[in-house]
Backbone as numpy.savetxt, mean C-alpha at the origin, in Angstrom:
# Nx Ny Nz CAx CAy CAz Cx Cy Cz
8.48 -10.52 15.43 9.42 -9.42 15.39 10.83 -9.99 15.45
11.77 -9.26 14.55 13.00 -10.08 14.72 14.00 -9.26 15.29
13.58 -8.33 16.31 14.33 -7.88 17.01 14.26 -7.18 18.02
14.74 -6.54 18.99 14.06 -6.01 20.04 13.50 -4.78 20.06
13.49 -3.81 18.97 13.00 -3.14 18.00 11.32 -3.14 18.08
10.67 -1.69 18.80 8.95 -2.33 18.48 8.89 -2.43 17.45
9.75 -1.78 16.48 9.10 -1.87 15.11 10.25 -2.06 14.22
10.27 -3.10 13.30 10.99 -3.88 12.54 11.49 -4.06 11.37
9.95 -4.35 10.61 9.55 -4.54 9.22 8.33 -3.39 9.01
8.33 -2.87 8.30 7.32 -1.79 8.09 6.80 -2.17 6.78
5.62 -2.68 6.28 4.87 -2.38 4.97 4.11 -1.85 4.49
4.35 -1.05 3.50 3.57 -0.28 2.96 2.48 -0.59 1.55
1.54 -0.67 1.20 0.31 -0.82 1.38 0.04 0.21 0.20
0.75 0.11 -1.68 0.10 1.15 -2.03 -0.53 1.04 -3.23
-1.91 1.83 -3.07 -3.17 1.50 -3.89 -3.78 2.39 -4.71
-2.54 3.19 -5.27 -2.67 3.99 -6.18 -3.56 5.20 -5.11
-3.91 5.57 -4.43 -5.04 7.12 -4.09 -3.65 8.17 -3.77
-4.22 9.06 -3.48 -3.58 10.26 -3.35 -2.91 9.91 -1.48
-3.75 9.31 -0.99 -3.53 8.86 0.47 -2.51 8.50 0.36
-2.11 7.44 -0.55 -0.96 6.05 -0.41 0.20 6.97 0.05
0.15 8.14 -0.73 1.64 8.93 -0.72 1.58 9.36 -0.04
1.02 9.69 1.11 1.21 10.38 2.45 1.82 9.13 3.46
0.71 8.23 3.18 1.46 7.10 4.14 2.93 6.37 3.48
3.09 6.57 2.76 4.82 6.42 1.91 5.23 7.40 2.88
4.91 8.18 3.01 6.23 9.42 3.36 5.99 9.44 4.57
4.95 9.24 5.71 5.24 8.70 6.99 6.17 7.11 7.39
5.23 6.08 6.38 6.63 5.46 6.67 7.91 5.30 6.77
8.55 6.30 5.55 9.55 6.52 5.16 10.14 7.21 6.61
9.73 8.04 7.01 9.89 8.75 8.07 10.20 7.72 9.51
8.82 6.94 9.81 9.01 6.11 10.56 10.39 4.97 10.72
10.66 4.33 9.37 12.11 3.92 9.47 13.07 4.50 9.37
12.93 5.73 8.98 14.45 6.38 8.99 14.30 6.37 10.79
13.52 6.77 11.65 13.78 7.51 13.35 13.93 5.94 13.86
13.39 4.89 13.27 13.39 3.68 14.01 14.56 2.72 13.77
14.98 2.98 12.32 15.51 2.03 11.66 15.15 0.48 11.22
13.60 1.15 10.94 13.09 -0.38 10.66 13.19 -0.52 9.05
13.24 -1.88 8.54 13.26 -2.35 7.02 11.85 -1.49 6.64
12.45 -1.19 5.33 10.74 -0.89 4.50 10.58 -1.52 3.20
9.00 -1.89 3.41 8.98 -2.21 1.45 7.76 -2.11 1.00
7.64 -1.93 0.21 6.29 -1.13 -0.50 5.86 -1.96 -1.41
4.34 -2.18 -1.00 4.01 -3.16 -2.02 2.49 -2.34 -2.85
2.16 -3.12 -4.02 1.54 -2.31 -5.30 1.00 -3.26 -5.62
-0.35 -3.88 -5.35 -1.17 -5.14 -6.43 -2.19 -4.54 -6.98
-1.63 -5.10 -8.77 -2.59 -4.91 -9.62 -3.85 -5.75 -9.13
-5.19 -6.02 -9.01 -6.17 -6.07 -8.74 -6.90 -7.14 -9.99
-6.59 -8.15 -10.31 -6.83 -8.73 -11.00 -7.95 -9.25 -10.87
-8.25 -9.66 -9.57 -9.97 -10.11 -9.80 -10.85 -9.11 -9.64
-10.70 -7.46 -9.73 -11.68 -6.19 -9.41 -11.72 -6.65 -11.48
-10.97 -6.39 -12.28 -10.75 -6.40 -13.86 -11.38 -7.83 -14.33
-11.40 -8.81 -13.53 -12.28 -9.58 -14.08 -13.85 -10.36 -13.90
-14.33 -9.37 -12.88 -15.87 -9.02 -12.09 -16.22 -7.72 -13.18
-15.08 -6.77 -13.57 -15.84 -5.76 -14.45 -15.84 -6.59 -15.95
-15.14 -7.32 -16.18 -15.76 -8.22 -17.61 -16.76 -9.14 -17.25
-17.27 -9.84 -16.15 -17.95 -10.49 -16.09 -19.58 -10.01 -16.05
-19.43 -8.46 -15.42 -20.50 -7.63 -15.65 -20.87 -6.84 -16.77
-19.64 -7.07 -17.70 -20.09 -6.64 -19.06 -19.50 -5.33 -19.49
-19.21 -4.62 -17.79 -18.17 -3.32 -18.42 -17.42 -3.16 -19.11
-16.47 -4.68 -19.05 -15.61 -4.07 -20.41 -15.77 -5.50 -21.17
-14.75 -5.28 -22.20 -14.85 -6.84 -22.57 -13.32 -7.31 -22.72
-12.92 -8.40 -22.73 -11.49 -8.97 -22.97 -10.71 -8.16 -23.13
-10.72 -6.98 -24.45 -9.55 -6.87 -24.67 -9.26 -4.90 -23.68
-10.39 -5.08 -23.39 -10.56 -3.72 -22.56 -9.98 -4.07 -20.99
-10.54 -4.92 -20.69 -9.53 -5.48 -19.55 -7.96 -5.83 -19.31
-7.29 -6.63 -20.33 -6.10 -6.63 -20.35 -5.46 -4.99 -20.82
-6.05 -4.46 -21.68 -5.59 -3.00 -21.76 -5.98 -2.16 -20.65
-6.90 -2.20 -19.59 -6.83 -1.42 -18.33 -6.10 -2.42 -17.60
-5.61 -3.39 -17.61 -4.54 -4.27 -16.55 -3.64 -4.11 -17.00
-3.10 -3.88 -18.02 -1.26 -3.05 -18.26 -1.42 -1.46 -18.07
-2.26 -0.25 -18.14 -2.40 0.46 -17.76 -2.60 0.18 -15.99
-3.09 -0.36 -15.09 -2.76 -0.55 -13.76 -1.68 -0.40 -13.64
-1.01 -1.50 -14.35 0.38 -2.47 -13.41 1.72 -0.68 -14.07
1.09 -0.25 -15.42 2.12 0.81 -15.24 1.94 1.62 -14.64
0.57 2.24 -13.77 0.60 2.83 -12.90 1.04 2.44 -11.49
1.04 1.50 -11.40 1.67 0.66 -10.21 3.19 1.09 -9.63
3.99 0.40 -11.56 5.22 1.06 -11.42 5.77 2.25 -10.83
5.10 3.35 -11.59 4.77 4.47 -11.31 4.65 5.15 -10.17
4.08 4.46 -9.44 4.05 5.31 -7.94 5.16 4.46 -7.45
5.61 2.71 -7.60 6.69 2.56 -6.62 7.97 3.55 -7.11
8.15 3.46 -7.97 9.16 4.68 -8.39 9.27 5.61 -7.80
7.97 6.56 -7.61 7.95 7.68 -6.79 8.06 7.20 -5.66
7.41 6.41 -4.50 7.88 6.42 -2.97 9.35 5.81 -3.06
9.84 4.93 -4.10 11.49 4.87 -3.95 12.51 6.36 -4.53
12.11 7.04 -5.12 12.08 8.63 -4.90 12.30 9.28 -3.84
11.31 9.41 -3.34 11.05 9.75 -2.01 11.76 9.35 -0.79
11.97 7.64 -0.75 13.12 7.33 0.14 14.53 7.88 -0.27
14.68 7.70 -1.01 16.31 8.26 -1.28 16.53 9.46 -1.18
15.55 10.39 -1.44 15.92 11.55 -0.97 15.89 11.67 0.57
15.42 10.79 1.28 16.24 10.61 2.97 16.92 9.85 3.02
17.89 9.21 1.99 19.15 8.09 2.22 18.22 7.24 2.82
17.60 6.59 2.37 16.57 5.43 2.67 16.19 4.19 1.63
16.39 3.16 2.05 16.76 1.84 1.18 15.14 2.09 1.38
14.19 1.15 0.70 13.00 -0.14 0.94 13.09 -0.51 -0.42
12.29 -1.90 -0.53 12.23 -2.55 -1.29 10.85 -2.74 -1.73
10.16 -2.89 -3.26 9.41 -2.91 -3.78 8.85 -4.04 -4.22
7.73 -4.40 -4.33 7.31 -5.29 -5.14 5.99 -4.83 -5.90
5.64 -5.42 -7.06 4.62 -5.11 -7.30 3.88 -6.82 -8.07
2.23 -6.75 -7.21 1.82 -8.34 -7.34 0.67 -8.48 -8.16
0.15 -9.31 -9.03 -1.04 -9.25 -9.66 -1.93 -10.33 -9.02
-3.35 -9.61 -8.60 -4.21 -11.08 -8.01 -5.29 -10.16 -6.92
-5.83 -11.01 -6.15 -6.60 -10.39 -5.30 -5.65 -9.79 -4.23
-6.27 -8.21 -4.38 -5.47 -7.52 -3.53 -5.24 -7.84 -1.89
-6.82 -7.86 -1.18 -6.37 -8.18 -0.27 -5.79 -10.00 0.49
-5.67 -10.53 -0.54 -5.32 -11.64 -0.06 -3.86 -12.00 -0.50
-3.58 -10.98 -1.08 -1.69 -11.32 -1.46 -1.58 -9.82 -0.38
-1.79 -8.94 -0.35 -1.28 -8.11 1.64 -1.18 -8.65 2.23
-2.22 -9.51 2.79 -1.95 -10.13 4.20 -1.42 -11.81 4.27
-1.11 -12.41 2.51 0.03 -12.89 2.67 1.48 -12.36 3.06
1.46 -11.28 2.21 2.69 -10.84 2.23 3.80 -10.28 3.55
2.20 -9.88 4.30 2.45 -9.55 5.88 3.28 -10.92 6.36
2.66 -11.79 6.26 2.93 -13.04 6.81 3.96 -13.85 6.52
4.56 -13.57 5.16 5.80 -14.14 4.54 6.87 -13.37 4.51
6.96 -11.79 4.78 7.90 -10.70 5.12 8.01 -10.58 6.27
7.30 -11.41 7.19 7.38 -11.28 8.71 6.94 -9.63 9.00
6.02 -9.16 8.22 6.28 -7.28 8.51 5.46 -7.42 9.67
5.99 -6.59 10.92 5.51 -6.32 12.18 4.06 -4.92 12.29
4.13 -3.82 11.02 3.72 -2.67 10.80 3.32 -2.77 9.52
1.29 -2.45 9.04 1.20 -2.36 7.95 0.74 -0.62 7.72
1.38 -0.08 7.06 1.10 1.30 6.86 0.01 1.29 5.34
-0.90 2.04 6.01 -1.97 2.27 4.43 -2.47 4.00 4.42
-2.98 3.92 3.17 -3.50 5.51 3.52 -4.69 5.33 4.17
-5.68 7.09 4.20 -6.98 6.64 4.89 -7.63 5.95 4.37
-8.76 5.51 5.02 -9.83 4.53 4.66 -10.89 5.59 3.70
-11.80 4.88 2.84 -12.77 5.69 2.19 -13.75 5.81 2.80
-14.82 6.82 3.14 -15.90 7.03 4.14 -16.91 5.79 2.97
-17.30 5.04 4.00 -18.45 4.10 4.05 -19.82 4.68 3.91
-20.42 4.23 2.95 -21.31 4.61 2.09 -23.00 3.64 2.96
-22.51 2.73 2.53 -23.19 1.38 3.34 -22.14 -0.05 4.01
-23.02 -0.39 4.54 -22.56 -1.37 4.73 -21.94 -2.50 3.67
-22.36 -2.88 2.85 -22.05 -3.70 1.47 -20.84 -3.04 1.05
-20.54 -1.72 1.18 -19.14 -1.09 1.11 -17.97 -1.93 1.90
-18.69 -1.96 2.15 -17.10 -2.65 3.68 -16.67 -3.65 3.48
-17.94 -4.51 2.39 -17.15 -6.13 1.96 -16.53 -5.74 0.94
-16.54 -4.79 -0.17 -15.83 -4.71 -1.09 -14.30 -3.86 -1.52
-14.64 -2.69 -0.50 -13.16 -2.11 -0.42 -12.51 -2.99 0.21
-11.29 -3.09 -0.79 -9.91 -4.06 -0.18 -9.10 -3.07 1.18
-9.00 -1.76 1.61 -8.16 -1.49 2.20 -9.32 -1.91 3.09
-9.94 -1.92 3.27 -11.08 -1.98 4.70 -10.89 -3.43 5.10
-11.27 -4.22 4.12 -10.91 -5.63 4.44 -9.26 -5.91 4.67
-8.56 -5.22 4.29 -7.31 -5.48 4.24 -6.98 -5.06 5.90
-7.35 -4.12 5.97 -7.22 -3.15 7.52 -8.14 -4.17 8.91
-9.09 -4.75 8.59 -9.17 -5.75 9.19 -9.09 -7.69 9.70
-8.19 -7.64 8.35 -7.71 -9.05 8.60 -6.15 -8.94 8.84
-5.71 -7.88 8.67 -4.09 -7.70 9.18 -4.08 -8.38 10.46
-3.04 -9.37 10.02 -2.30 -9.93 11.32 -0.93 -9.17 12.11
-1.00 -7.78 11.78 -0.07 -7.22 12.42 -0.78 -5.81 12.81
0.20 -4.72 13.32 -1.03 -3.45 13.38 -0.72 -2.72 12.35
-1.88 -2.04 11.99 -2.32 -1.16 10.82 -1.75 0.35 11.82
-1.53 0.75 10.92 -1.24 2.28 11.12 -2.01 3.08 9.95
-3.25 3.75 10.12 -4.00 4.33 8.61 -3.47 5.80 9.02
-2.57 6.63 8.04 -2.45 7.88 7.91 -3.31 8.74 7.38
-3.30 9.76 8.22 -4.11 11.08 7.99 -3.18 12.58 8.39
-4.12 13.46 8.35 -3.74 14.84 8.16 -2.17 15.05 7.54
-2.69 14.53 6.10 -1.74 14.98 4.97 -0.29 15.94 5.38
-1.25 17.40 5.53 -0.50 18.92 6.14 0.68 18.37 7.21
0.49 17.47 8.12 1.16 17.07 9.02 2.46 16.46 8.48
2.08 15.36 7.91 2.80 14.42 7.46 3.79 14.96 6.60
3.70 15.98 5.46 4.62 16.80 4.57 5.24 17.43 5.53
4.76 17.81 6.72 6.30 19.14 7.55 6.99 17.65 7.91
6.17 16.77 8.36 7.28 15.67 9.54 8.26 15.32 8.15
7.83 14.69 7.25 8.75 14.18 5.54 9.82 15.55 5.56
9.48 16.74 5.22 10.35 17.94 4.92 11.16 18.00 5.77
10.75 18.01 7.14 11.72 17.88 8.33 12.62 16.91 8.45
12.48 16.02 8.16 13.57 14.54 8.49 14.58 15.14 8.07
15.48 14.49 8.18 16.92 14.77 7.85 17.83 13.54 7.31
């Protein structure tokens, strides 16, 4: 932590679901009352696109055409949560990374010094074999900082509407 601040660096964690944007707009929230840094990060998923060519789902050129369709959806939402901050006079900073998702997060934790990783909810677990393959799950448990997973949506839009 680089300051006496519980909370510092805030990262956000977004993976395209409908969730991500709730936890955008709590974070957003959270640094505006704290004044902690924010920045929002977006990885295209490059080794999920090349396990589905290796299984035959797609082939070469179906992959690089759903991996520029990602990365512009990627764009896409950082746009919108940097949207979203500015309409509370709110800086963060964006990146967006191509590669294995959860192992460029919890670099990134580690090289942004972020004290706070904000994600949306988790997906209900199906089986067990689920749990090795969703990245937020794995991501949510190798964080070297604390996870904050947002829920009750309804909530989160009055606290966002409310800020000032």
């Amino acid at each position: 932590m680089e300051s006496d601040r519980l909370v510092s660096k805030i990262l956000l964690f977004i993976d395209g679901s409908e969730g991500c944007i709730y936890a955008a707009k709590f974070g957003i929230a959270l640094a505006k009352v704290t004044g902690a840094e924010l920045k929002a990060l977006y990885v295209v998923n490059t080794n999920l696109l090349r396990q589905l060519e290796k299984a035959r789902i797609f082939v070469k050129v179906e992959e690089i055409d759903f991996g520029r369709d990602l990365e512009e959806d990627g764009r896409r939402y950082l746009r919108h949560i940097t949207e979203l901050a500015l309409r509370k006079e709110l800086s963060l900073e964006t990146e967006l990374l191509k590669g294995n998702a959860h192992e460029l997060v919890i670099q990134e934790i580690r090289n942004w010094n972020a004290d706070l990783l904000i994600i949306g909810e988790l997906e209900p677990v199906l089986s067990k074999q689920d749990t090795f393959h969703d990245e937020a799950e794995i991501i949510f448990r190798k964080a070297r900082c604390s996870v904050l997973v947002v829920k009750n949506p309804e909530l989160v839009d009055q606290i966002y509407e409310e800020l000032s």
